[in-house]
C-alpha positions as MATLAB code, in Angstrom:
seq = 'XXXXXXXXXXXXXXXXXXXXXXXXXXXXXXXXXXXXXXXXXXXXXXXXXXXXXXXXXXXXXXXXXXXXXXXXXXXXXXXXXXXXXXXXXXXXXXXXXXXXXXXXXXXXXXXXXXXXXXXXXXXXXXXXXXXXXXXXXXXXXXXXXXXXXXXXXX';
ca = [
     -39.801   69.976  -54.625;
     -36.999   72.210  -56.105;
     -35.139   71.905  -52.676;
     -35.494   68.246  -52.198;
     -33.900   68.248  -56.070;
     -31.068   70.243  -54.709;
     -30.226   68.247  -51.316;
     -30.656   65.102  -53.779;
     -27.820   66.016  -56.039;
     -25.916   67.335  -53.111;
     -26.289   64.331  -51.303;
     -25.100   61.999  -54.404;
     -21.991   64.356  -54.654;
     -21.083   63.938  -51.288;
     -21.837   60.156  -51.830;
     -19.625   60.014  -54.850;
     -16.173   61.904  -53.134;
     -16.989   59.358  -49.928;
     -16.374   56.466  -52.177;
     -13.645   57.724  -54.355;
     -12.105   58.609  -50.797;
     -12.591   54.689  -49.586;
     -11.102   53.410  -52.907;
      -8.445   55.902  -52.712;
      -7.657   53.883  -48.786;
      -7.935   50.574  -50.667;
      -5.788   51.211  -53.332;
      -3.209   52.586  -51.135;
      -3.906   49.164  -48.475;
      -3.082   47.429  -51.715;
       0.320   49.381  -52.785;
       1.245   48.846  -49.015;
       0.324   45.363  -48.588;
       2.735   44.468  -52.217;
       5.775   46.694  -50.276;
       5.452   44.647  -47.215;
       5.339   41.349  -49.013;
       8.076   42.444  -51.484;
       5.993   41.994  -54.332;
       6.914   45.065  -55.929;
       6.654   44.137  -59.925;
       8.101   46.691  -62.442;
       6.329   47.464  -65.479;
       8.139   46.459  -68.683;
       8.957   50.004  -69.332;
       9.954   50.824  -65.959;
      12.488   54.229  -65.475;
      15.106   53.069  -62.763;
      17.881   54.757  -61.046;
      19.950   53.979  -58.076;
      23.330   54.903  -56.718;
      25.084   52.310  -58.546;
      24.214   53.507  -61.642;
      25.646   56.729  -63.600;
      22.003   58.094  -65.341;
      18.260   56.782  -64.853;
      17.403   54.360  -67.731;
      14.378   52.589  -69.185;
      13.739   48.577  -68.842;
      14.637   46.346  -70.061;
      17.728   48.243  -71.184;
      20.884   47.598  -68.951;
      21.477   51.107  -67.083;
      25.429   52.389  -67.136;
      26.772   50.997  -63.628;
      29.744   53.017  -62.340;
      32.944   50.972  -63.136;
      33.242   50.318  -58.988;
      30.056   48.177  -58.700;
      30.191   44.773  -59.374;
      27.256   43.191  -58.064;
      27.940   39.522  -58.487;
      30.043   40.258  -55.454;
      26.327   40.358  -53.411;
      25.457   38.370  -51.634;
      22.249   37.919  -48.856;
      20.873   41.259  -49.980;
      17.728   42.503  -48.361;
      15.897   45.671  -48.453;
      13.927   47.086  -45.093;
      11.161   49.502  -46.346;
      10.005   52.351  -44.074;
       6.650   53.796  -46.095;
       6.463   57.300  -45.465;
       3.851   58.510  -47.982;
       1.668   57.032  -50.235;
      -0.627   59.361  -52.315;
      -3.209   57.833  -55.011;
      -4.798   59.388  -57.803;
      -8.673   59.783  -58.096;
      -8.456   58.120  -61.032;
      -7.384   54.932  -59.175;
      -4.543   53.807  -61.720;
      -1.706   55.962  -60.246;
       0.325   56.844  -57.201;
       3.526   57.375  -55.726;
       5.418   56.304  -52.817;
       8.199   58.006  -51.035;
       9.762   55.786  -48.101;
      12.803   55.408  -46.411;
      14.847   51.563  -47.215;
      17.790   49.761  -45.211;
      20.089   48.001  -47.790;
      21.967   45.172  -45.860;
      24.121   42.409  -48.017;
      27.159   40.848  -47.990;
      30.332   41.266  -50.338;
      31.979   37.766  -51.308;
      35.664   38.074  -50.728;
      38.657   37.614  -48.362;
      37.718   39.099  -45.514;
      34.094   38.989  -46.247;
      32.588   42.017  -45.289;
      28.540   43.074  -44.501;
      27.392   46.335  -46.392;
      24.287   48.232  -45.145;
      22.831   51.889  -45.178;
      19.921   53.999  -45.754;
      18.242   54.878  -49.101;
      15.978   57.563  -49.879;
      13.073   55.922  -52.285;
      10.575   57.258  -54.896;
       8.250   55.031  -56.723;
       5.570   55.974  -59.171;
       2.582   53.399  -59.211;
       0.760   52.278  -62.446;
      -2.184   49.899  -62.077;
      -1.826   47.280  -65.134;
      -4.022   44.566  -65.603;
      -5.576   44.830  -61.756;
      -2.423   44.909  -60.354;
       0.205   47.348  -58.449;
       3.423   48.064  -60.771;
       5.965   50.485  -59.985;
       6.776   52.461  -63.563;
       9.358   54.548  -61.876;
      11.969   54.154  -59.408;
      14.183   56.482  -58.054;
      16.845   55.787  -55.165;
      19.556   57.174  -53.585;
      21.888   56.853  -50.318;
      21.468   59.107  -47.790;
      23.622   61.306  -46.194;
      25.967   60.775  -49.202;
      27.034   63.873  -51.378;
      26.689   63.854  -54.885;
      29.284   64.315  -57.636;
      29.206   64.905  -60.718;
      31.423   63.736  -63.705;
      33.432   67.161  -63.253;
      33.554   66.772  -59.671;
      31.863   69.759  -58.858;
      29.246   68.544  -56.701;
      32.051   67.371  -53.721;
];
């Protein structure tokens, strides 16, 4: 009696990690399937950072651009995404993505001219409400060095 106790526990254990493990796969099928529609909502506090910008930020402030980028200049912008990893938490209401992007748009202007290159991308993933949000984004050319205000970094 005192083993069939033991394999019973052992066996709802096992039973429990299984199905944390499948919603683990269908959380992730979910973060996936709102990357590949380009669904990918911020949260209202959302920490951003790209290249354009001098210093990560919180939304819905405006984040610092560098005095270079002037973005009404865009035009036709679209973003490729390349998922490389996608981890979720046990807990179900977090993950994080790391993928590769292609940034492709055009700049208005006389000669018009087509812009595109690759972008190293880190999102964090908050479930609100039922649904997918990214609260953190992180992005950054590739293959570009970095410098910093002093110019150290050249």
């Amino acid at each position: 009696m005192k083993l069939a106790s033991q394999i019973c526990i052992l066996l709802l254990a096992l039973g429990a990690s299984l199905l944390r493990a499948a919603d683990a796969k269908t959380e992730e099928a979910a973060i996936r399937a709102a990357i590949a529609a380009g669904q990918e909502k911020p949260t209202d506090d959302q920490i951003f950072w790209s290249g354009p910008y001098k210093r990560p930020f919180i939304r819905p402030e405006k984040g610092d651009a560098f005095p270079d980028e002037d973005f009404s200049k865009r035009v036709n912008e679209q973003f490729t995404t390349d998922v490389q990893r996608i981890e979720v938490a046990a807990s179900g209401d977090l993950g994080y993505e790391f993928s590769y992007e292609t940034l492709a748009y055009d700049l208005a202007g006389t000669p018009a001219q087509h812009v595109a290159f690759k972008i190293g991308v880190l999102r964090v993933w908050k479930k609100v409400g039922g649904e997918w949000r990214v609260a953190a984004l992180f992005a950054r050319p590739l293959d570009t060095p970095f410098a910093d205000s002093t110019g150290a970094g050249k």
